[in-house]
C-alpha positions, 0 to 999 in steps of 0.5 A, spaced: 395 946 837 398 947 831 395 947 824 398 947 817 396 953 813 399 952 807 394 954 802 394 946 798 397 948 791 403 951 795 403 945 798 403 940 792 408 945 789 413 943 795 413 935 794 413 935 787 420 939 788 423 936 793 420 928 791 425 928 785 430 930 789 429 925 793 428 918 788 434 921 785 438 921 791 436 915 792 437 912 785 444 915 786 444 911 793 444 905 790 449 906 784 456 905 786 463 905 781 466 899 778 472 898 781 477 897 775 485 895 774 488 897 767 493 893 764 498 896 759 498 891 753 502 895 748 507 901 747 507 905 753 503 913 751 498 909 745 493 908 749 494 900 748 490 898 754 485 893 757 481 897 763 479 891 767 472 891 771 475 887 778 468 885 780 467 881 773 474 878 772 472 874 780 467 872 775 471 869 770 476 866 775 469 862 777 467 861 770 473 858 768 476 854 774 479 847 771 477 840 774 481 837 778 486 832 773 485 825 774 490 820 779 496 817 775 494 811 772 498 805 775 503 802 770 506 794 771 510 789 768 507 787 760 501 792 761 498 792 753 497 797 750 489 798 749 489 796 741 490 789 745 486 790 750 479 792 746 476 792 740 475 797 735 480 802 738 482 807 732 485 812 736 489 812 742 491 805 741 498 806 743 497 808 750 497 803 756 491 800 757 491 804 765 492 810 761 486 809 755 482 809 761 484 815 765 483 819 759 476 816 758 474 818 764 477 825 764 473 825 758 466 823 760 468 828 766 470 833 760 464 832 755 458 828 759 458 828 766 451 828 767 450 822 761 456 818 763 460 812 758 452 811 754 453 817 751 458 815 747 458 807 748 453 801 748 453 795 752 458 792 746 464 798 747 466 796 740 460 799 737 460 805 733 452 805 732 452 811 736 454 817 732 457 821 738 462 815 738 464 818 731 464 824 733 469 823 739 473 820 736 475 825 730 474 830 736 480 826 739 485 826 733 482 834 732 485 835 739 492 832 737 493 835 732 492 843 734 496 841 739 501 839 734 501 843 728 497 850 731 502 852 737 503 859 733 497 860 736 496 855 743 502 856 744 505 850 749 499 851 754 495 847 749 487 845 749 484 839 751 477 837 750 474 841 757 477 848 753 471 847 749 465 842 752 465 845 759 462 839 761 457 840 756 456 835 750 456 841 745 460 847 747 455 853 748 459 858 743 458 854 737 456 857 730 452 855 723 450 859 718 445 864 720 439 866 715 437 871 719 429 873 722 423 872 717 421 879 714 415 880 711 415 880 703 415 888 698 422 892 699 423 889 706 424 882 704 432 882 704 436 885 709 442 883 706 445 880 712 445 884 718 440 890 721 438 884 727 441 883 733 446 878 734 450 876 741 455 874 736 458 881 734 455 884 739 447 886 738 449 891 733 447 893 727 452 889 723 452 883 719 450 878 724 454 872 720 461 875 719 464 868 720 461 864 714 465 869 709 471 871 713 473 864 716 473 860 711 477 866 707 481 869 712 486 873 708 479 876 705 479 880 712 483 886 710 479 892 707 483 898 709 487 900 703 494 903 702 492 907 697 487 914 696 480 912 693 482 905 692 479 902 686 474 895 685 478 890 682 485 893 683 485 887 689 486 894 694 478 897 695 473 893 699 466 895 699 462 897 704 459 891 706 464 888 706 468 892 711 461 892 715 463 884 715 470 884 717 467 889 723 462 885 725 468 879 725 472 884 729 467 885 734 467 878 736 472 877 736 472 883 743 467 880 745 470 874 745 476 875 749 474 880 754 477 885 751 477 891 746 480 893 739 487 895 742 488 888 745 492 887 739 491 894 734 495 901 735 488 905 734 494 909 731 494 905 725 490 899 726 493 896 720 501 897 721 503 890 724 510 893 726 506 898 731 501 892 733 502 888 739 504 880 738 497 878 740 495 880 735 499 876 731 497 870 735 491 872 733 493 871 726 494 864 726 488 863 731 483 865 725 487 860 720 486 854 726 480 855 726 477 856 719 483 849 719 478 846 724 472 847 721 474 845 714 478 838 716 474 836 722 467 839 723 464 839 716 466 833 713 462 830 719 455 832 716 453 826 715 454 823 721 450 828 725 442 827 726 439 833 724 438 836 731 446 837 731 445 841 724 444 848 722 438 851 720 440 850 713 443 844 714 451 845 716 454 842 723 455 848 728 462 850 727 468 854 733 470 861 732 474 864 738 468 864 743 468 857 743 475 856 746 475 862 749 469 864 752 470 871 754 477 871 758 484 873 753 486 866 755 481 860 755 481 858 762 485 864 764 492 861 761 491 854 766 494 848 762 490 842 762 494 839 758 500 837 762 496 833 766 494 828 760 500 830 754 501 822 753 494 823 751 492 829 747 499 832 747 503 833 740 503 827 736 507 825 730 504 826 723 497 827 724 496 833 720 490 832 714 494 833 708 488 839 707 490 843 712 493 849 712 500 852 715 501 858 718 508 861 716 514 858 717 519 864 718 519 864 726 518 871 730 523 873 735 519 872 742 517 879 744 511 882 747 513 889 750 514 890 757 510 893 762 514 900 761 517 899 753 521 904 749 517 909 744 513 906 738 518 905 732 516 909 726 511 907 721 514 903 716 511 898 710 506 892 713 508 886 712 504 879 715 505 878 722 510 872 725 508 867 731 511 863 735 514 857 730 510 851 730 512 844 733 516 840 729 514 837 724 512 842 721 505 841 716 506 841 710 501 846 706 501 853 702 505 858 705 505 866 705 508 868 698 514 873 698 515 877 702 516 873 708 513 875 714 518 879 719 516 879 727 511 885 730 514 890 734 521 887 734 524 887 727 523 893 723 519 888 717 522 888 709 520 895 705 515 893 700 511 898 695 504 894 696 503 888 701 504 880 698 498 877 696 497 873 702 499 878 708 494 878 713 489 884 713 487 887 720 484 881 723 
């Protein structure tokens, strides 16, 4: 027989040494390294690059799987358009009576799979006494439109209605202007717009509302000057808090996408366009869509909306980019569901409102770099960047002034002392 004879405070030392060891092995254990794929997105030795998580991008194909489109609907002989066939039928009254019903459909699938027709429509179909009938039918003229005038930015992959609503009756990633928490009273009453954690830049300390200033004045983005020790007043110098705003906004913006800052900046210079990959062009166009958006066809619907649908201080929840693109570079990662339903929410003639703005009219040359581009071309003056030219008819609306934009990356932009007033900042 056998006895230990280890005195116990021996003992006792030997497990406190060896019990560590042993839950950090088993810590260890349990921890396993992401599998990652890197996707070159700019000139090749900038470190423009997207690390990709393998394990969340089979999420985000989840997340973002497209329903299936509707059958084709039949077409016969004197078939009426449906402004023939129903009464009160203010937009898509040009299509036949087969194809009205299959976008309704699509549209209950798209919107309000669980509520169904009644969501929008009592048992007189010609009612508009239900505010979401309102609401749908700007939101239809609103897809037209973005299909037709924005295409520098959703180039021709369009949006539908499920871009955004997901089968939900209000898409998930909206916003309205945010007072921010209740503070107590004295010296911290005011915390000037930030320092409280907000998913929509991120949960970091900076203003947790950068969306009410920068995407109702886009052009106010820009806050890195040209110049040393800018000057207040001179249109070159931005104060602190405002560039923490446009930080804020470009962290959204990531957060938004999936990505990070080199998606579309050279981290080189974050500002030079002509060293800038031509996402971040589209970029451009997609913050005026949607300061477009929320101007001609979110806000004027106020009214319409029941208290429960407003703000905290009263304003409709408006789009930023998570709206269309929930997390993915590509909303629902480049499918197009649009080709499906073109007739119906396709590009359309004339439905631009007259206040919309347009982006710039000068067309780029198509040229986002390849997998194993040349060297990046030396730094040269910025000027704002060009997108894929918008389908025609153009909208008419203020343009940039001159200089004219040139294209990123692929044309060496016009030299220019200080940049034109409205050039696009490093947004």
């Amino acid at each position: 027989m056998t006895t230990n004879t280890a005195p116990p405070r021996r003992r006792t030392a030997l497990l406190r040494g060896v019990l560590p060891v042993l839950g950090l092995a088993a810590l260890l254990a349990g921890c396993e390294e992401p599998v990652t794929e890197s996707q070159q997105t700019g000139y090749r030795g900038t470190g423009m690059v997207q690390i990709n998580n393998v394990d969340v991008l089979a999420l985000q194909a989840v997340a973002n799987a497209v329903p299936e489109a509707q059958p084709p609907a039949e077409a016969y002989a004197d078939e009426p358009r449906a402004s023939q066939a129903y009464e009160n039928v203010q937009v898509l009254g040009d299509l036949s009576e087969g194809e009205f019903l299959r976008i309704m459909t699509a549209i209950t699938e798209w919107v309000a799979p669980d509520e169904g027709c009644t969501y929008c429509h009592t048992e007189n179909l010609a009612s508009d006494d239900i505010y979401t009938k309102v609401v749908a039918r700007r939101m239809i003229q609103m897809t037209r439109a973005i299909n037709t005038d924005w295409t520098a930015h959703v180039q021709q992959t369009g949006v539908t209605c499920y871009t955004c609503h997901r089968g939900h009756p209000v898409p998930l990633q909206t916003w309205s202007e945010n007072p921010g928490p209740r503070t107590a009273g004295g010296m911290s009453a005011h915390r000037n717009g930030q320092n409280g954690a907000n998913p929509a830049t991120g949960l970091s300390s900076l203003p947790y509302d950068p969306f009410s200033a920068l995407l109702r004045q886009p052009d106010d983005i820009r806050v890195v000057s040209k110049v040393a020790l800018p000057l207040r007043g001179e249109g070159i110098g931005a104060t602190i808090q405002e560039t923490e705003k446009t930080y804020g906004l470009m962290i959204h913006m990531s957060e938004a996408l999936g990505v990070n800052c080199t998606f579309c900046h050279n981290s080189r210079s974050f500002t030079a366009w002509d060293q800038s990959s031509p996402q971040r062009s589209i970029a451009w166009y997609g913050i005026r869509m949607v300061d477009a958006i929320n101007t001609d066809y979110i806000d004027p619907l106020k009214p319409v909306f029941p208290a429960t649908r407003l703000g905290p201080l009263g304003d409709p929840k408006k789009v930023n980019c998570a709206t269309c693109h929930n997390g993915a570079s590509k909303p629902l990662l480049g499918a197009s569901m649009l080709q499906d339903y073109e007739q119906s929410l396709g590009a359309q003639a004339a439905v631009t409102p007259a206040a919309m703005p347009v982006p710039p009219a000068t067309a780029p040359a198509d040229a986002a770099p390849a997998a194993e581009p040349a060297a990046a071309p030396a730094a040269t003056p910025e000027t704002a960047p060009a997108a894929p030219a918008p389908a025609a008819p153009a909208p008419a609306a203020p343009a940039p002034a001159a200089p004219a934009p040139a294209a990123p990356a692929t044309e060496t932009p016009p030299a220019a002392s200080e940049p034109p007033a409205t050039q696009p900042g490093a947004n």
